[in-house]
C-alpha positions as CSV (number, residue, x, y, z in Angstrom):
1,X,15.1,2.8,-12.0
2,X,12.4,5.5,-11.7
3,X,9.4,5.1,-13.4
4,X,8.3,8.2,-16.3
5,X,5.6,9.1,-13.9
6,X,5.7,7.7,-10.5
7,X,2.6,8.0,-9.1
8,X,2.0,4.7,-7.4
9,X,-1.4,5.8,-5.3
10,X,-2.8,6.7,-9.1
11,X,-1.6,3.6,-10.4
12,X,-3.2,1.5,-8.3
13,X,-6.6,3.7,-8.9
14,X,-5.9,2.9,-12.7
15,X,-5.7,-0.9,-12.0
16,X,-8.3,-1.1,-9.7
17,X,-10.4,0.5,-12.9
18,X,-8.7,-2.1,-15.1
19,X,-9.9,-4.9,-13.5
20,X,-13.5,-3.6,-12.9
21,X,-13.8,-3.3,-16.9
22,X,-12.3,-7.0,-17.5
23,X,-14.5,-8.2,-14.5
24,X,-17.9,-5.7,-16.7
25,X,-16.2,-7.3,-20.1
26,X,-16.5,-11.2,-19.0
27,X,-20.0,-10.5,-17.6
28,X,-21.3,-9.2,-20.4
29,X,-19.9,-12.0,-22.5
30,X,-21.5,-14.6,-20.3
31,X,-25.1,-12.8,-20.5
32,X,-24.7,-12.3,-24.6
33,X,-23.6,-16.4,-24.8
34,X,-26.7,-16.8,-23.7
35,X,-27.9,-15.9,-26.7
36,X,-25.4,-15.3,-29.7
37,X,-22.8,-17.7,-30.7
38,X,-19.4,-17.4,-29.2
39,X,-16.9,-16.4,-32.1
40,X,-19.4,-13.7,-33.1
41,X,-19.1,-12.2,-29.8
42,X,-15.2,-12.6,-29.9
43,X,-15.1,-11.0,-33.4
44,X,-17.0,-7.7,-31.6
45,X,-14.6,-7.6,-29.2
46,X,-11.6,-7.7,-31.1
47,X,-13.1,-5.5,-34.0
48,X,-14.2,-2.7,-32.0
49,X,-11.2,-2.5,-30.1
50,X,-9.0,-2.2,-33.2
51,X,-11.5,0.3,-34.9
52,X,-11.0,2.2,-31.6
53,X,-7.1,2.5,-31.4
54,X,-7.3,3.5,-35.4
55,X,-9.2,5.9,-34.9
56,X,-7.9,7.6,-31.9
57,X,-4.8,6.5,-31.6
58,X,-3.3,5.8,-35.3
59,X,-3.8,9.6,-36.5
60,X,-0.9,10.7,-33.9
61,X,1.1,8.0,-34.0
62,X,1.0,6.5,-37.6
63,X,3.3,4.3,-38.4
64,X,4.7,3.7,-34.8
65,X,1.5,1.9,-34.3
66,X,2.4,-1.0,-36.2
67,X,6.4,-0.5,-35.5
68,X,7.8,-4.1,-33.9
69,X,11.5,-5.5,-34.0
70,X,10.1,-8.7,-33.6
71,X,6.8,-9.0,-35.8
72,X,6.7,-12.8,-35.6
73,X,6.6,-13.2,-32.1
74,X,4.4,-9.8,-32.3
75,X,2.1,-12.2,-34.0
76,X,2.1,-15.4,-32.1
77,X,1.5,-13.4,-28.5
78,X,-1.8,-11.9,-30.4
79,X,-3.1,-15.5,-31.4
80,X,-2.4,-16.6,-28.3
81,X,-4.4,-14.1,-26.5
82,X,-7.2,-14.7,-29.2
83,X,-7.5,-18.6,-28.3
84,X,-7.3,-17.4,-24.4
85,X,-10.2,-14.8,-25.2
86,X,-12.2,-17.5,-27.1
87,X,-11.6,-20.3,-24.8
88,X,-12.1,-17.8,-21.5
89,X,-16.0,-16.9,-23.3
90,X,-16.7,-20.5,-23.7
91,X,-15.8,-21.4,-20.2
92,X,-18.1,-18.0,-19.0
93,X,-21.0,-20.0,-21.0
94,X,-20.5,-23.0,-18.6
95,X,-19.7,-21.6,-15.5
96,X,-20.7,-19.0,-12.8
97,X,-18.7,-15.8,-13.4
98,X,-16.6,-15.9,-10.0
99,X,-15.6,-19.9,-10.2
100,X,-14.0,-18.8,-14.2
101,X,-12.3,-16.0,-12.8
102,X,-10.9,-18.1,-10.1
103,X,-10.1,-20.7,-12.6
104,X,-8.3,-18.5,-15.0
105,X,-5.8,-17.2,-12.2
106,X,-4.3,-20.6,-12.2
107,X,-2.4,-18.5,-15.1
108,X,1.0,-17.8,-12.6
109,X,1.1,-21.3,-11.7
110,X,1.1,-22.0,-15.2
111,X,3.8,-19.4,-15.9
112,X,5.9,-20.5,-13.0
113,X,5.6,-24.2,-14.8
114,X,6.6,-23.1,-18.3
115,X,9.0,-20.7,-17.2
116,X,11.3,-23.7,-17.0
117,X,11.7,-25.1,-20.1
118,X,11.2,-21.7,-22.0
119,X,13.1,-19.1,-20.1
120,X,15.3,-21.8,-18.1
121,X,13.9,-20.7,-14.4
122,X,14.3,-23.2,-12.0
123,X,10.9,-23.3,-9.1
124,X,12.3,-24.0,-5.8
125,X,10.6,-26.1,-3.4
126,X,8.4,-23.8,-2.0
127,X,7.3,-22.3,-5.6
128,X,6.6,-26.0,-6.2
129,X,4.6,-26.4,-3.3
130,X,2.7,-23.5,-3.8
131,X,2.0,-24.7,-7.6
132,X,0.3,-28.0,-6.5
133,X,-1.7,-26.1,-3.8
134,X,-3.1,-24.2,-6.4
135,X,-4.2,-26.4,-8.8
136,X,-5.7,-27.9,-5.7
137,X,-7.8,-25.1,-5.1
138,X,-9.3,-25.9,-8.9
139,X,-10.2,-29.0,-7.5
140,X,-11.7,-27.8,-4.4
141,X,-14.0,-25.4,-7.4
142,X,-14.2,-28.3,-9.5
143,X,-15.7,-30.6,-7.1
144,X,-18.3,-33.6,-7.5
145,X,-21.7,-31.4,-6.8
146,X,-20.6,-27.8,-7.4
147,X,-21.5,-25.3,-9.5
148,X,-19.0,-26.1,-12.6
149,X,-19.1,-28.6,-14.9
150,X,-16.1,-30.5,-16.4
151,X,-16.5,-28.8,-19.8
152,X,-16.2,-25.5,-18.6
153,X,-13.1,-26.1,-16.0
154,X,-11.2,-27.7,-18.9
155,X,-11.7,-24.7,-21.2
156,X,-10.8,-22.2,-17.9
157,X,-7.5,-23.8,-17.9
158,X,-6.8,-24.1,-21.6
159,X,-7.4,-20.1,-21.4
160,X,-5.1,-19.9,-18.6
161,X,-2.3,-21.9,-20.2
162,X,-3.1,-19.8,-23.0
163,X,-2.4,-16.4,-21.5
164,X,0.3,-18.1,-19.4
165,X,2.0,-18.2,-22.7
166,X,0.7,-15.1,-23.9
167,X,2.3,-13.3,-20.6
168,X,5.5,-15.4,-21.1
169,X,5.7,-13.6,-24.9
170,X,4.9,-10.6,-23.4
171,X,7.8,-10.6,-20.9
172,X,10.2,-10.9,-23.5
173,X,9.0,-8.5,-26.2
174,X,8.3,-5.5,-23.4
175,X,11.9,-5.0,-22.9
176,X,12.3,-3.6,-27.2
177,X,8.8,-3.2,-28.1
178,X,6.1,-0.3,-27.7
179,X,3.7,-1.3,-24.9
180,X,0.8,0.3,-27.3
181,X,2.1,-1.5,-30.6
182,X,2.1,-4.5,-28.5
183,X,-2.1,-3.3,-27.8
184,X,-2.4,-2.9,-31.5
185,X,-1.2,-5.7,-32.7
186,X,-3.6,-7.8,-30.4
187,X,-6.5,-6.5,-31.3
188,X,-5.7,-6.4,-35.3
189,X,-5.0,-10.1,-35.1
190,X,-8.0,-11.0,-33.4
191,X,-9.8,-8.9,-35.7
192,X,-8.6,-10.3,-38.6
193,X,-8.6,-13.4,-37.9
194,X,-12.0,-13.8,-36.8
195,X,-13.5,-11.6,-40.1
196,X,-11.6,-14.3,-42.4
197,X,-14.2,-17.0,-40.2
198,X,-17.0,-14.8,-40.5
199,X,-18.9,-16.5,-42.9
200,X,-18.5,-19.6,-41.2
201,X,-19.9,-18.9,-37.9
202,X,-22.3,-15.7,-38.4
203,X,-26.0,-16.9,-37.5
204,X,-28.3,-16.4,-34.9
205,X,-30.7,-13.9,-34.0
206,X,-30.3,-10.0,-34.9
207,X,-29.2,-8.2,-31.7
208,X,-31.9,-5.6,-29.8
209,X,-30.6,-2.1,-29.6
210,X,-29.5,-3.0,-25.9
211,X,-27.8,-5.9,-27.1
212,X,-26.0,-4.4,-29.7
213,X,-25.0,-1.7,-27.4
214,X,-23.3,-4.9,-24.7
215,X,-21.5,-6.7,-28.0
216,X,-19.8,-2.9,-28.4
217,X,-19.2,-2.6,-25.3
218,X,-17.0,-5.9,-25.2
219,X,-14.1,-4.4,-27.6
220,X,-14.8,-0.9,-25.1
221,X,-14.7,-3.0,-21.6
222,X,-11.5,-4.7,-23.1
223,X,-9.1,-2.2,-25.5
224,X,-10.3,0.4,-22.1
225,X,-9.0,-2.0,-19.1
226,X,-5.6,-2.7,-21.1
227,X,-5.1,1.0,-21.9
228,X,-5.9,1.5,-18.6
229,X,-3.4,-1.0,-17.0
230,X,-0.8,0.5,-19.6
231,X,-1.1,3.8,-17.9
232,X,-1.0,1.8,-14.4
233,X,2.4,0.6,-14.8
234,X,3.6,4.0,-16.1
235,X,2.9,5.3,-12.6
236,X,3.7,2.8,-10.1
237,X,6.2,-0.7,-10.2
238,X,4.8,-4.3,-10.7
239,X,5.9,-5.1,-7.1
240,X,2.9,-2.7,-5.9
241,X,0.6,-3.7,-9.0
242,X,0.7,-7.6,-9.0
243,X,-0.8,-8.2,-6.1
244,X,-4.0,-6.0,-7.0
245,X,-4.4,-8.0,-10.1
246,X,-6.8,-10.7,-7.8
247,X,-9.1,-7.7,-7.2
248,X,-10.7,-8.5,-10.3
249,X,-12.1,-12.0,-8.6
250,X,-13.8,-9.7,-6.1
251,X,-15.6,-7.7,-9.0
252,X,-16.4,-11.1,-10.5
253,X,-17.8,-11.9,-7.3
254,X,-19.7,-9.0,-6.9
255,X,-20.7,-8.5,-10.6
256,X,-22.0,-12.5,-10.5
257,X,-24.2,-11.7,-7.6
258,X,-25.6,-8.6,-8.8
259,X,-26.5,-9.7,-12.9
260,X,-26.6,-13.4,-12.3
261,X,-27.8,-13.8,-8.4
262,X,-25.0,-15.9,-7.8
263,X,-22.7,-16.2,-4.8
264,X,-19.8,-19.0,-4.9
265,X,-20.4,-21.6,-2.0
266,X,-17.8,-21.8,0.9
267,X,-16.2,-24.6,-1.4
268,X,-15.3,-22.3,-4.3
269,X,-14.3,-19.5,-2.2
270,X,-11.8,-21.9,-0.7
271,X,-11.0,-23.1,-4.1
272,X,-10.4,-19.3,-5.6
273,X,-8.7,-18.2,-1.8
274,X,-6.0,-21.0,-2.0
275,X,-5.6,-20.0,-6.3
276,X,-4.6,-16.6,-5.0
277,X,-2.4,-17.4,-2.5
278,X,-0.2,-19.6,-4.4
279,X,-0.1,-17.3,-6.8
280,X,0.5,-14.5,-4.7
281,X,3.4,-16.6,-3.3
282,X,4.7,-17.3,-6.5
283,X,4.7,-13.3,-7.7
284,X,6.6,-12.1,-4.1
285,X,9.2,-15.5,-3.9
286,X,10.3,-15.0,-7.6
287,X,11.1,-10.5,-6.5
288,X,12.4,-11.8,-3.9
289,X,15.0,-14.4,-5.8
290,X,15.7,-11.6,-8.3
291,X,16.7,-8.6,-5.8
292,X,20.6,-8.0,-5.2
């Protein structure tokens, strides 16, 4: 089936852009842990991202903002990308921005697992093989004398298995529901969820004007890149889109040299090399079972 507004060449341009403001989003979270507390920095970026879509986006479409078949389910995909957004800054405040990204993209070999039990897909042999190969390349990043710690791999893969589920949810609400209701509803959860725990967690230093400025710019960098890879999909399939999701590991790799003067050692890029494949692997095998 044709897509709206087939453009594939500006698609990928809008995903490239996508992942360069996810890869801008988690390395300005990792320099603002440094100094304010993580669920403050979570509650910016899911509050400015909602205050953003209701003010430019709710006047137009009003009520078909919040418009869902399926609210419950609307609901649990939101929390779950809340916990993987929470859990994905606390591993950042561990870990070298480039060995997290690599980390989280263990998410399709997480998918491929669950798929099983939830949406009764059966891994072949190969898709299995692929699987262990890339949880080996976490071990090749999460080796004895590297630059992770244990701390911060586990909460890289509790974010993964989060969005894992998250983009499980997400394949079987797109089919009925609004691709920017389904935006909404992400960023009203997290917002309201983390105002409710306000009180608990809100301490710490009073931000500079250049600081307050990066803790906006997290609910920008973020509501932005998914508006952005909304638009992507509009104009060209997931078969040419998938595989220029991993581009984001090379902004992280370029965005950890240039703020944080760190390059992954030949170990990690290994590690992250291997991640990708398999999940590369995984993305074209499963097409390819599903075509006539």
């Amino acid at each position: 089936m044709p897509l709206p507004e087939e453009r594939p060449l500006q698609g990928v341009f809008l995903a490239v852009n996508a992942l360069f403001f996810f890869a801008a989003l988690d390395a300005a979270a990792k320099y603002l842990t440094q100094t304010f507390s993580i669920p403050m920095l979570v509650w910016a970026r899911y509050s400015v991202h909602c205050l953003l879509m209701v003010v430019f986006l709710a006047p137009r479409l009003g009520r078909r903002l919040v418009a869902t078949r399926r609210p419950g389910r609307q609901l649990a995909r939101a929390f779950l990308l809340l916990c993987c957004t929470s859990l994905g800054f606390g591993a950042l405040s561990r870990m070298p921005l480039a060995e997290t990204t690599a980390t989280a993209f263990t998410t399709p070999l997480i998918v491929a697992l669950l798929a099983g039990p939830w949406l009764h897909e059966r891994l072949s042999p190969g898709q299995w093989l692929a699987v262990m190969a890339g949880f080996g390349g976490v071990l090749l990043i999460a080796r004895p004398g590297g630059a992770v710690t244990v701390d911060g791999v586990t909460l890289a893969l509790a974010a993964a298995a989060c969005n894992a589920a998250y983009q499980i949810l997400t394949r079987q609400l797109a089919p009925t529901e609004n691709s920017i209701a389904m935006l909404f509803y992400t960023a009203l959860v997290g917002s309201v969820v983390m105002t409710l725990l306000l009180p608990w967690y809100w301490a710490g230093p009073w931000p500079s004007a250049t600081e307050a400025l990066l803790i906006c710019a997290l609910g920008v960098l973020g509501g932005s890149g998914h508006f952005l890879l909304i638009r992507a999909f509009r104009h060209a399939p997931a078969s040419i889109l998938s595989p220029c999701m991993y581009l984001q590991l090379v902004w992280a790799i370029i965005l950890g040299a240039a703020v944080f003067a760190h390059w992954p050692d030949a170990f990690a890029l290994l590690g992250g090399i291997v991640i990708v494949a398999s999940g590369l692997y995984l993305g074209f095998s499963a097409r390819y079972n599903a075509a006539p």
